[in-house]
Structure formats: C-alpha cells, structure tokens
C-alpha positions in Angstrom: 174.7 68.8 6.3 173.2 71.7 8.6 170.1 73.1 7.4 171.7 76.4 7.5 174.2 75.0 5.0 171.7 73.5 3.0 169.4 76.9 3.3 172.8 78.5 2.3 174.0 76.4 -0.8 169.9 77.0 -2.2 170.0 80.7 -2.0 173.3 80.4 -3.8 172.5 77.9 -6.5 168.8 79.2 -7.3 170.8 82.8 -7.0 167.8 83.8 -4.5 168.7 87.1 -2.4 167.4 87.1 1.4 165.9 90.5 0.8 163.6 88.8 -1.9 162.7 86.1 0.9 162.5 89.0 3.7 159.8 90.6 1.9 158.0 87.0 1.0 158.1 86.0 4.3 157.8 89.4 6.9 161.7 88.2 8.3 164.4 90.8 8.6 166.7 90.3 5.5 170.0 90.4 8.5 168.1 87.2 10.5 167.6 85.3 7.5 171.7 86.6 6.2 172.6 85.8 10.0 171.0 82.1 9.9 172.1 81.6 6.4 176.0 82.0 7.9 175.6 80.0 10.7 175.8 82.8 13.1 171.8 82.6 14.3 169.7 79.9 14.9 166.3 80.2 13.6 162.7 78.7 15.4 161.4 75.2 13.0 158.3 77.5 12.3 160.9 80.6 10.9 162.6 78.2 8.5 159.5 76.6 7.3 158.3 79.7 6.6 161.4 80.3 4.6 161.7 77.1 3.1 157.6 77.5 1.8 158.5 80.9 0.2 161.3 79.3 -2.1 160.1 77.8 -5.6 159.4 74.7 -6.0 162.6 73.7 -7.2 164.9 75.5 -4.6 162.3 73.9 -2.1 163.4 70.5 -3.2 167.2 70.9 -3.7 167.0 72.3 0.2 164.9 69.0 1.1 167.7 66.9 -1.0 170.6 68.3 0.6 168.7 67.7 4.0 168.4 64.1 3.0 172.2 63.2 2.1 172.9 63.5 5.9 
C-alpha cells in the first residue's frame, strides 16, 4: 500500500479531519486533502510531520498498514 493510502485509510478510521492536522502541524488543510487523494506528493519531512501529529494509535495503524506491503 501507498503511504498516501495508508495516510488516507487513518484519517478515515481514527475519523481525523486534515484541518485538525493543518492546524497541529502549520500545513495547508488542501496539501494535506491533495496528498491524502493521491493528487500531491508530499517531502519525507511533510509526512513525518503529519504522521507525528496523529495519536498514538492512528500513528501505529499508519505504520501497520505501511508494513503489510
């Protein structure tokens, strides 16, 4: 799975909104909506940036769904 799948399913399952994570993180809420879709790519450093805001628990199902590739 693309990490932009995996970012994607996350937000879904932990019902996380990008314009909670745009105001964590400093990112426009349309990049991190854009990436989410597919339609942008983001730098390593943007998505760990992302991926660190997340709770603990989204953190690791994003990691897990990583992993299964």
């Amino acid at each position: 799975m693309e990490p932009w799948q995996a970012f994607d399913k996350t937000l879904t399952a932990h019902r996380i909104k990008a314009a909670d994570l745009a105001r964590a993180t400093g990112l426009r809420s349309s990049q991190i909506s854009r990436y989410r879709r597919g339609h942008q790519d983001l730098l390593s450093g943007k998505l760990f940036l992302l991926i660190q805001a997340l709770p603990l628990e989204a953190q690791l199902h994003f990691y897990l769904l990583v992993a299964k590739e």
